[in-house]
SESE-311604 format. One line per field, with one value per residue (C-alpha): x negated, y negated, z; residue in one letter. Coordinates in steps of 0.001 Angstrom, whole numbers, plus 500000, padded with zeros to 6 digits. Layout:
! SESE-311604
px: [X / ...]
py: [Y / ...]
pz: [Z / ...]
type: [a / ...]
This chain:
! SESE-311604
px: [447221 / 443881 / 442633 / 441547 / 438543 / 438479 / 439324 / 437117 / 437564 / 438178 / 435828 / 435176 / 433798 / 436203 / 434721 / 437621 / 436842 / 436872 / 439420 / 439168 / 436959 / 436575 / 433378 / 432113 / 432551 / 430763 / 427868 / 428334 / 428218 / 425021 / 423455 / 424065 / 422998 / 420102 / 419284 / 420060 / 417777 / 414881 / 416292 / 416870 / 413338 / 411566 / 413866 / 412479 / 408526 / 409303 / 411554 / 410182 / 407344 / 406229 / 405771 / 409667 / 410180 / 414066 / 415268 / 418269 / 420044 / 422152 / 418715 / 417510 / 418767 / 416806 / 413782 / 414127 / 415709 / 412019 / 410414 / 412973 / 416321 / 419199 / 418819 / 415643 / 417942 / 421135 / 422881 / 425591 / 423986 / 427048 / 425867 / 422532 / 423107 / 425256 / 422528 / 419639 / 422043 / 422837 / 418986 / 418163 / 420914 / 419460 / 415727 / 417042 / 418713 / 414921 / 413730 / 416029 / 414136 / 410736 / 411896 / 412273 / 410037 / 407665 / 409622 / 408929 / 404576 / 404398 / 406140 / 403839 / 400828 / 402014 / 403574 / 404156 / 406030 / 402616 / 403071 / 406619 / 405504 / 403593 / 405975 / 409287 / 406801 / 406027 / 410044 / 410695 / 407617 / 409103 / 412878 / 411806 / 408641 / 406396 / 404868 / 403181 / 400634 / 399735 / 397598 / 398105 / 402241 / 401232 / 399631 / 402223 / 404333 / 402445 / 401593 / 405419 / 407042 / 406667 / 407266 / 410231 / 410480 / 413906 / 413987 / 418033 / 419447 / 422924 / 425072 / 426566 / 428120 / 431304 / 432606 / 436129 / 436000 / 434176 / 436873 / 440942 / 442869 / 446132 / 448594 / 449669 / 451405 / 451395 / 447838 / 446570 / 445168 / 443765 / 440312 / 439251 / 435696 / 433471 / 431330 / 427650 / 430041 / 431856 / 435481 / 434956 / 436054 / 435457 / 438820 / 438665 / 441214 / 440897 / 442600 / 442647 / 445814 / 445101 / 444600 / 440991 / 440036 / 436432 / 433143 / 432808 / 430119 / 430395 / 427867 / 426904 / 427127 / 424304 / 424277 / 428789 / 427843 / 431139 / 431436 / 432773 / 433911 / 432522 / 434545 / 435283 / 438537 / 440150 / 442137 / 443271 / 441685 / 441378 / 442053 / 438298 / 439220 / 437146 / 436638 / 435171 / 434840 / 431011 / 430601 / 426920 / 426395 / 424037 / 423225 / 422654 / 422297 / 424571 / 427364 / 427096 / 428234 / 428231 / 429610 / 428916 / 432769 / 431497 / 433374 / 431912 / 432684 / 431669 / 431015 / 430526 / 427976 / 424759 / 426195 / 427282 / 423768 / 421836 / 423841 / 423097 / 419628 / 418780 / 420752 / 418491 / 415609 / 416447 / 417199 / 413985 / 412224 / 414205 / 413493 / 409485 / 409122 / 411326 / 408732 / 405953 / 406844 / 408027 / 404260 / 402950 / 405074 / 404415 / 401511 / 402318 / 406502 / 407452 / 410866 / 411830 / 409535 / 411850 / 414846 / 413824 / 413088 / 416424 / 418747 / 417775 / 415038 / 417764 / 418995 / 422203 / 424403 / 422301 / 422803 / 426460 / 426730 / 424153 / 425850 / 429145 / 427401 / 425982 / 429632 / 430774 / 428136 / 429238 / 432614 / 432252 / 429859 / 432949 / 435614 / 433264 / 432874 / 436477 / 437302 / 434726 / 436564 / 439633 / 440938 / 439939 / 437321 / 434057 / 430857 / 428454 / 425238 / 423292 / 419582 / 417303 / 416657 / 414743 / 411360 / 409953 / 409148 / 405545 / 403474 / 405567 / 404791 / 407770 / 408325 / 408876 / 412284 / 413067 / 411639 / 413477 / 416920 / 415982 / 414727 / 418881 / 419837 / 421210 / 420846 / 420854 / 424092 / 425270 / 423982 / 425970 / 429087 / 428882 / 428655 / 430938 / 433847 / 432430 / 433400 / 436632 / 437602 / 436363 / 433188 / 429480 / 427326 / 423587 / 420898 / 418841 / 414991 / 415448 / 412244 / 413124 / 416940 / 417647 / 414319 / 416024 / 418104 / 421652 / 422057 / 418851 / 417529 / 414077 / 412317 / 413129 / 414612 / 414143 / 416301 / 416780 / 418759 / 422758 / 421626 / 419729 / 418885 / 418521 / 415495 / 418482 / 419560 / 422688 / 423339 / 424474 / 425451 / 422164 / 424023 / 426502 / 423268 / 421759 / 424660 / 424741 / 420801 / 421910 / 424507 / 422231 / 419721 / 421612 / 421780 / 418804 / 416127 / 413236 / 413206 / 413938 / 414696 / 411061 / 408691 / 406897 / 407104 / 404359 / 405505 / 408649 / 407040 / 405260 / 408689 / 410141 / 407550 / 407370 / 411218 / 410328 / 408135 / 410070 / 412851 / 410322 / 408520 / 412599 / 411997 / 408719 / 407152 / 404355 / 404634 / 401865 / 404646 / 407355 / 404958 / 403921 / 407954 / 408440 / 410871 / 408981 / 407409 / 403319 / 402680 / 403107 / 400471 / 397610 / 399181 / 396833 / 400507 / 400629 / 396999 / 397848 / 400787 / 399148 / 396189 / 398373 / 400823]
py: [918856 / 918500 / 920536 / 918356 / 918869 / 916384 / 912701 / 909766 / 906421 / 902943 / 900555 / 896892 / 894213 / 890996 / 887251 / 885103 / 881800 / 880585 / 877837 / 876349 / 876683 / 874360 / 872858 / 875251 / 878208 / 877020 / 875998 / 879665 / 881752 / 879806 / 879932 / 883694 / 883905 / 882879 / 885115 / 888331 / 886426 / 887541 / 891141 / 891601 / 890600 / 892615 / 895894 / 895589 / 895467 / 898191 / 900683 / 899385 / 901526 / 905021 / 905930 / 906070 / 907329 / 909089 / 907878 / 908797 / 905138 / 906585 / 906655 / 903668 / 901507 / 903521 / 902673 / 898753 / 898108 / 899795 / 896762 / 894543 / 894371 / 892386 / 890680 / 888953 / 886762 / 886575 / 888921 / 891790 / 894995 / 896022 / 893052 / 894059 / 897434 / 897106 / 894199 / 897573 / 899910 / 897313 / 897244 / 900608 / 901398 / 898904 / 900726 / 904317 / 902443 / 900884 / 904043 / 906395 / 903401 / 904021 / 908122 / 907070 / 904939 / 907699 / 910487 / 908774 / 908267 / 912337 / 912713 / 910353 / 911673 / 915252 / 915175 / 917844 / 921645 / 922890 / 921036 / 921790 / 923888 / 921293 / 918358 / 920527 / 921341 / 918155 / 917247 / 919339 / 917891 / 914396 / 915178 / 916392 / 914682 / 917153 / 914253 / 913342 / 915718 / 915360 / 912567 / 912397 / 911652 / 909999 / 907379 / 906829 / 906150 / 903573 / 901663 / 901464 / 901251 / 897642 / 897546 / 895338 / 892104 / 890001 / 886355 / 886600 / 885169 / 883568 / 886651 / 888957 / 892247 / 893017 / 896627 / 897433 / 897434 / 893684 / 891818 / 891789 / 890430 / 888422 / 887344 / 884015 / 883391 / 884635 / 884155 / 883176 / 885246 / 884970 / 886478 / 886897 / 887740 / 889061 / 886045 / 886219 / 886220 / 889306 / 888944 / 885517 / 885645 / 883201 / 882239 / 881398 / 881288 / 882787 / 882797 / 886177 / 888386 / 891440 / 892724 / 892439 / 895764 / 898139 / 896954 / 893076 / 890680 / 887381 / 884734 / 881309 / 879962 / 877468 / 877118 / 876409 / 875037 / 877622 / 880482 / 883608 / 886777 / 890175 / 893259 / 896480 / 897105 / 900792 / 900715 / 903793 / 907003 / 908646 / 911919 / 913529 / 915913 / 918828 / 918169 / 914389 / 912880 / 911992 / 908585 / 906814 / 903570 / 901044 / 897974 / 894687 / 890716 / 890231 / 892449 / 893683 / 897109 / 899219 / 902795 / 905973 / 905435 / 902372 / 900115 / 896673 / 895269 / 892016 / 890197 / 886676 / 887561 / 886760 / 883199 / 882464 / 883757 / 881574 / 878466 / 878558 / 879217 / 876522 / 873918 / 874674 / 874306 / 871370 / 869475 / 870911 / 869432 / 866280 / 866313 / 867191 / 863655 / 862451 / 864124 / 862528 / 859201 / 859440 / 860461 / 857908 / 854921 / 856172 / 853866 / 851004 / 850910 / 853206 / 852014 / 852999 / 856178 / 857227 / 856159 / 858417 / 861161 / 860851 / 860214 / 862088 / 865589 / 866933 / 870432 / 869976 / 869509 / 872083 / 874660 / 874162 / 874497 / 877448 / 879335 / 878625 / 879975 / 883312 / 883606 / 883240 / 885798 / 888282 / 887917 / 888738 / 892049 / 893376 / 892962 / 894917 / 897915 / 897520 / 897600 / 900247 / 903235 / 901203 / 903943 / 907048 / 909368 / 909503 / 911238 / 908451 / 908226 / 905190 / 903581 / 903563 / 899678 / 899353 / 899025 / 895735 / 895450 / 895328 / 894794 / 893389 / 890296 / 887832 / 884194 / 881592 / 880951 / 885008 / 885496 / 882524 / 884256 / 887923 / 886646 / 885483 / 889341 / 890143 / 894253 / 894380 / 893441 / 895497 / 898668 / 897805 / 896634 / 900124 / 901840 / 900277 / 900886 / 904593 / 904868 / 903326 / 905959 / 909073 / 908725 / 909491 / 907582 / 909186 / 907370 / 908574 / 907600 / 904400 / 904986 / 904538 / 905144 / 902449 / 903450 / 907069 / 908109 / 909221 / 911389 / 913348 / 912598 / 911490 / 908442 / 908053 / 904833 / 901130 / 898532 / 895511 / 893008 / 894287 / 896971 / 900259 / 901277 / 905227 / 906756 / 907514 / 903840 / 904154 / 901319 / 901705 / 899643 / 899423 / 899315 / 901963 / 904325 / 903599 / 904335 / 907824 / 908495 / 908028 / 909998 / 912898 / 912363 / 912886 / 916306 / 916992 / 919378 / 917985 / 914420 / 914050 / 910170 / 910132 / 911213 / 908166 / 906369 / 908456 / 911495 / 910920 / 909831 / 913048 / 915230 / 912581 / 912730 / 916570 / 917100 / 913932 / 916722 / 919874 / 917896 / 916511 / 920040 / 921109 / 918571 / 919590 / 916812 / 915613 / 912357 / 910592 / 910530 / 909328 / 906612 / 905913 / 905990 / 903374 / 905758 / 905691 / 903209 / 902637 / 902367 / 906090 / 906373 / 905382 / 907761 / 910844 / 913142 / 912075 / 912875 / 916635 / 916914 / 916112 / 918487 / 921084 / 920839]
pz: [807474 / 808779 / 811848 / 814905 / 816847 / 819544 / 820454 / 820931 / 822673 / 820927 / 823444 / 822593 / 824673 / 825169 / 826515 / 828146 / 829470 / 832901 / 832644 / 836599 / 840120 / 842752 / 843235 / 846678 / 844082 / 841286 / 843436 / 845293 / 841910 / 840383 / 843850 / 843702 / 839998 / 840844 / 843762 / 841697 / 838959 / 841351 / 842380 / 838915 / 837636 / 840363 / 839261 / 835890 / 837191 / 839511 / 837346 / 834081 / 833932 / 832643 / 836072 / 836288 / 833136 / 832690 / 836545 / 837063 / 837352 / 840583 / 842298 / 841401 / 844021 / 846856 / 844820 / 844450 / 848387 / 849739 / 848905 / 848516 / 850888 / 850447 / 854022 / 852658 / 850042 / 851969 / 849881 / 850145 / 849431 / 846687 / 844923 / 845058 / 844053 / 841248 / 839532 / 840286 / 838611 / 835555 / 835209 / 835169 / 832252 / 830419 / 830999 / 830160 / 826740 / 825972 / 826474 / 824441 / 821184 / 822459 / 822135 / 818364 / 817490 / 819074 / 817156 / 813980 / 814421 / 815181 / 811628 / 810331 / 812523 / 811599 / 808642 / 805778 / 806020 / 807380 / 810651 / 811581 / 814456 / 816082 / 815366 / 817096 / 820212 / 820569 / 820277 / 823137 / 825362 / 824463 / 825645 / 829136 / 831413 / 830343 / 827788 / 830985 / 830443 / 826797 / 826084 / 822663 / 823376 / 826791 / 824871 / 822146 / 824118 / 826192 / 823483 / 821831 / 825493 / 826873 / 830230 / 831037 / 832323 / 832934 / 833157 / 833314 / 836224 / 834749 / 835393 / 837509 / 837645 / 839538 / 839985 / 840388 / 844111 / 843782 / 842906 / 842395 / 839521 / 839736 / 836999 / 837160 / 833710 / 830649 / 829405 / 832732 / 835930 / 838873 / 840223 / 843905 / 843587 / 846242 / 848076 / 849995 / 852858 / 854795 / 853607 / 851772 / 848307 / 845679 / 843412 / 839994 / 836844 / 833494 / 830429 / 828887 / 827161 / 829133 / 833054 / 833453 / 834747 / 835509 / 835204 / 834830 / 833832 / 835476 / 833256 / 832753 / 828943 / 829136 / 825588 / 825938 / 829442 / 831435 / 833275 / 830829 / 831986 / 829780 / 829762 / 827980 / 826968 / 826131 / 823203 / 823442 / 821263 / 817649 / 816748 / 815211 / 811932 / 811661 / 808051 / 806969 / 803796 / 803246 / 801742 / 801234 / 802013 / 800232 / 802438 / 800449 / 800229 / 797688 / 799094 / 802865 / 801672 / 798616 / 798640 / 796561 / 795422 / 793558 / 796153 / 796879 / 800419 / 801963 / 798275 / 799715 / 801985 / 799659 / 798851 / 802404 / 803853 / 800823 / 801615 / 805256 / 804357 / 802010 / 804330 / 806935 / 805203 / 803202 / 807246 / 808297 / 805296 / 806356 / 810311 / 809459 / 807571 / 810805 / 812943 / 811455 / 811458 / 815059 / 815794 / 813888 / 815888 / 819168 / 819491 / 817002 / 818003 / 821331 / 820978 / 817849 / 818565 / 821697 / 819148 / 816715 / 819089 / 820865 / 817956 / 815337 / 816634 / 819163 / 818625 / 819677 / 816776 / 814779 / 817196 / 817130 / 813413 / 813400 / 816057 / 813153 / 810183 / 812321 / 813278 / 809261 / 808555 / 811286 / 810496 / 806894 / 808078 / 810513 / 807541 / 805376 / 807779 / 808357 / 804506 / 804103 / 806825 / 806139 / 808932 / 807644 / 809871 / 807320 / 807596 / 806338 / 805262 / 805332 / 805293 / 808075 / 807326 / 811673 / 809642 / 808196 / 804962 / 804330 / 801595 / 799566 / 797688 / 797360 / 796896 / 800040 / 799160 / 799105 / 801914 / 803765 / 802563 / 803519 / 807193 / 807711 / 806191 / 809026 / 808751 / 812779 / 812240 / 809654 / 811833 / 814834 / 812734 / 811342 / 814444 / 816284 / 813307 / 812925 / 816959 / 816381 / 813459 / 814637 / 811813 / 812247 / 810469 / 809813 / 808557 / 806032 / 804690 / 802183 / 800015 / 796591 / 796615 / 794435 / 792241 / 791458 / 788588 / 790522 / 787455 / 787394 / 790704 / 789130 / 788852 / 785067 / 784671 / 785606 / 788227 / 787247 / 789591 / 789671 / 786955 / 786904 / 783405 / 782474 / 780151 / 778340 / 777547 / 779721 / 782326 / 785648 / 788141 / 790777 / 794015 / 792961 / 791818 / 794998 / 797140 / 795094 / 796042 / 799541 / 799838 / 798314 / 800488 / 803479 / 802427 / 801468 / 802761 / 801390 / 802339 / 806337 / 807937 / 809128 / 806152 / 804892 / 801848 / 800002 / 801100 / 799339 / 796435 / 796276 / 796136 / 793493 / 791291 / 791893 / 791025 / 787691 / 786716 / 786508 / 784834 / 781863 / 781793 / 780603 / 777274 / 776586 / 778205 / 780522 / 783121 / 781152 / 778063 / 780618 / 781257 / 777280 / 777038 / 779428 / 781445 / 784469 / 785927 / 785392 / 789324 / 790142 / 787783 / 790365 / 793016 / 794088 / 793578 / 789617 / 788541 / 790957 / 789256 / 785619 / 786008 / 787002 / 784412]
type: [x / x / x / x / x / x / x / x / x / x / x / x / x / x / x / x / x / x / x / x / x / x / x / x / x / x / x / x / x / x / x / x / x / x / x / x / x / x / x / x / x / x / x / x / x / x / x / x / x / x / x / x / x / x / x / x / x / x / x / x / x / x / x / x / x / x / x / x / x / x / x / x / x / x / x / x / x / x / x / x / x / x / x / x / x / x / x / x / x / x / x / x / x / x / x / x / x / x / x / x / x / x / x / x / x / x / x / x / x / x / x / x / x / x / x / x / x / x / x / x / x / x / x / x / x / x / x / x / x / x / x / x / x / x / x / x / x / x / x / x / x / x / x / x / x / x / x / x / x / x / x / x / x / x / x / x / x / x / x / x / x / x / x / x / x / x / x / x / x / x / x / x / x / x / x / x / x / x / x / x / x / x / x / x / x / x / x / x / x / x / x / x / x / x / x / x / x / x / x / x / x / x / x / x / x / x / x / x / x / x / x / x / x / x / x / x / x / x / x / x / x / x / x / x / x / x / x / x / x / x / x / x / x / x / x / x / x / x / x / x / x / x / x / x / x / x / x / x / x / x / x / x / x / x / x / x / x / x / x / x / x / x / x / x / x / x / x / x / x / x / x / x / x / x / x / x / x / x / x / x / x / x / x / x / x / x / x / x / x / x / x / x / x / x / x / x / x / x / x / x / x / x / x / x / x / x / x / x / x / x / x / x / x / x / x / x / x / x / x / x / x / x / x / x / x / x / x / x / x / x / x / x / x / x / x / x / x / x / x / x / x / x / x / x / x / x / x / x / x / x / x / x / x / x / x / x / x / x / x / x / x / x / x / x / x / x / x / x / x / x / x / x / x / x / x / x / x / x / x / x / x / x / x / x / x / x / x / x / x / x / x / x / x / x / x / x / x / x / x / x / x / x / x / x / x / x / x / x / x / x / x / x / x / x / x / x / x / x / x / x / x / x / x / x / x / x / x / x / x / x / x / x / x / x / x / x / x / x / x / x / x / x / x / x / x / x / x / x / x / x / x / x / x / x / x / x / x / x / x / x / x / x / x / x / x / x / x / x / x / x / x / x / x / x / x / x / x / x / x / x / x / x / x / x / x]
């Protein structure tokens, strides 16, 4: 039996529908919506800024009711209060993604063994408000940290104490939420298969047009072993997950994405002809102009079937990190996929279907199962993992759609090889998650080297072989490597 080491929590978030109001209410909670629309839009300009950089979100409220009390729009200071501390979580999360995004330009600034000094000091100036000071990190992070502005103001957040929950039937129950007025609550039902308890969000659909209610819900914990099984992880189009096991999960999620992809553009194609001649009878026919424009250019049915196929497509991501732990605590390893891809040339129709990969999804989907199972998942650089021999650990070899072919004429299966090079890399100490893309190129083609120099060969014969490919060729590393060799 494994040995424990702790326990975590297993939080989700649940949306339950308001199913009735009266009137006074409804007109009450938008009323009030829109009132903490302006307190919460002035907490961003104020708190939003360097100046306030790592505020404790406790103090925040002190800060915001100097300039701005909640007398001067009629509301209840808890209301108030809880909106200031709801925005300043929200600033302390932005800022914990400027901290990386920052992180990873000092690795690029400073990159190599011979500045690991200087990177780590810079680390520890970065963690604390002594960045201040340095204008090299003082400006980095102005220029990734954009200073927050809100135009929300269709929601509101309730703490414990702000409201009080009633059951009424089975799946129904009763809240008495707290009103602009002293001891005046506001009554509304819900329809929801659980006490709604803690922090709630109180907001306004206006895509659904109804009032929803957001909450997190404890599902109780998982044991953490001390001991994990490490798995990598390759992310892909085709299937949402491949592991280093040689599992596939999620293998309908390249033909769902495609299909929702080319109908779009195929109605777009459509509604731009549409568009066209609906500017061209403006003039000549207004009628049949205003026809046009009313019957056939609205959004409305669109949005209802795009909001379906993003729901398809999410569904099909959580069943593949659910297949992929399938309840087992895992140490994984996965790409660091947050960067565009650059200069790479690819066709319109490619690039149409990779804008719907949805690999913001696939990072949260994994992170919210690794929380669930008692797993870490760490993400690792992506340069060339599915370029890289799994075998060898060189760049000998070519990829070729689902296959990755060895110098050695043996054929692999390309996601599986990649999910192998991932799992490697994770542990090792020469490629970290932030080095760039040459960088790594410079250790792979170092490491292609030694492994040739074993056969009594050179890289320029790799490349007369056809084993590795004629592009590393033009790199500054090769000719090094070639001259010293």
């Amino acid at each position: 039996m494994s040995k424990k080491v702790g326990v975590t929590k297993k939080i989700s978030t649940q949306v339950i529908p308001v199913i009735g109001m009266s009137e006074s209410v409804e007109a009450e909670l938008l009323s009030t919506m829109k009132k903490l629309g302006i307190v919460r839009s002035e907490s961003y300009n104020k708190l939003g800024s360097v100046n306030h950089w790592k505020l404790d979100w406790k103090k925040a409220y002190p800060e915001v009711r100097s300039f701005r009390t909640p007398e001067s729009l009629g509301l209840p200071s808890k209301l108030m209060e809880w909106t200031v501390s709801d925005v300043a979580k929200a600033i302390t999360a932005s800022q914990a993604g400027c901290t990386e995004a920052v992180i990873k330009k000092v690795y690029k600034r400073f990159s190599g063994k011979d500045n690991q000094k200087t990177r780590k000091e810079l680390f520890k100036q970065l963690k604390t408000l002594a960045f201040l000071d340095n204008p090299l990190l003082h400006r980095l992070v102005r220029k990734e940290f954009q200073r927050g502005h809100s135009w929300v103001k269709n929601q509101i957040v309730y703490q414990q104490g702000g409201y009080s929950c009633k059951r009424l039937s089975r799946n129904t129950y009763q809240l008495e939420l707290a009103g602009l007025k002293r001891g005046k609550r506001n009554r509304i039902l819900v329809r929801s298969n659980r006490k709604i308890k803690g922090q709630i969000r109180l907001i306004y659909n206006q895509l659904l047009q109804r009032f929803e209610i957001h909450f997190s819900v404890d599902h109780g914990t998982v044991e953490i072993p001390a001991n994990r099984r490490t798995v990598g992880v390759d992310k892909g189009y085709t299937e949402a997950f491949y592991d280093s096991d040689g599992q596939a999960h999620g293998k309908n999620l390249g033909k769902v994405a495609t299909k929702k992809s080319d109908r779009i553009c195929a109605k777009n194609r459509n509604k731009g002809k549409l568009w066209a001649l609906h500017r061209k009878l403006e003039k000549i026919d207004p009628a049949k102009s205003a026809r046009i424009l009313e019957n056939n250019l609205t959004r409305k049915t669109e949005n209802r079937r795009y909001r379906k196929n993003q729901s398809e497509l999410t569904a099909i991501i959580g069943a593949a990190s659910q297949s992929l732990f399938n309840g087992e605590s895992l140490k994984v390893f996965a790409e660091d996929l947050t960067q565009p891809i650059r200069n790479k040339r690819q066709s319109k129709a490619m690039s149409r279907k990779l804008n719907s990969w949805m690999k913001g999804v696939m990072r949260d989907s994994l992170q919210k199962w690794a929380n669930w199972t008692g797993s870490v998942v760490t993400e690792v650089q992506p340069s060339y993992t599915s370029q890289v021999d799994s075998v060898t650990g060189t760049l000998l070899g070519k990829r070729s759609g689902d296959t990755f072919t060895r110098f050695d004429g043996v054929v692999l299966q390309a996601d599986h090889n990649a999910a192998k090079n991932i799992l490697a890399r994770g542990t090792d100490k020469e490629i970290s998650r932030y080095m760039n893309k040459t960088e790594v190129q410079t250790v792979l083609l170092r490491r292609t080297a030694r492994f040739l120099k074993g056969m009594g060969l050179s890289l320029a014969d790799a490349v007369d072989l056809g084993w590795l490919d004629s592009k590393h060729s033009r790199t500054r590393a090769f000719k090094e490597l070639l001259t010293g060799m």
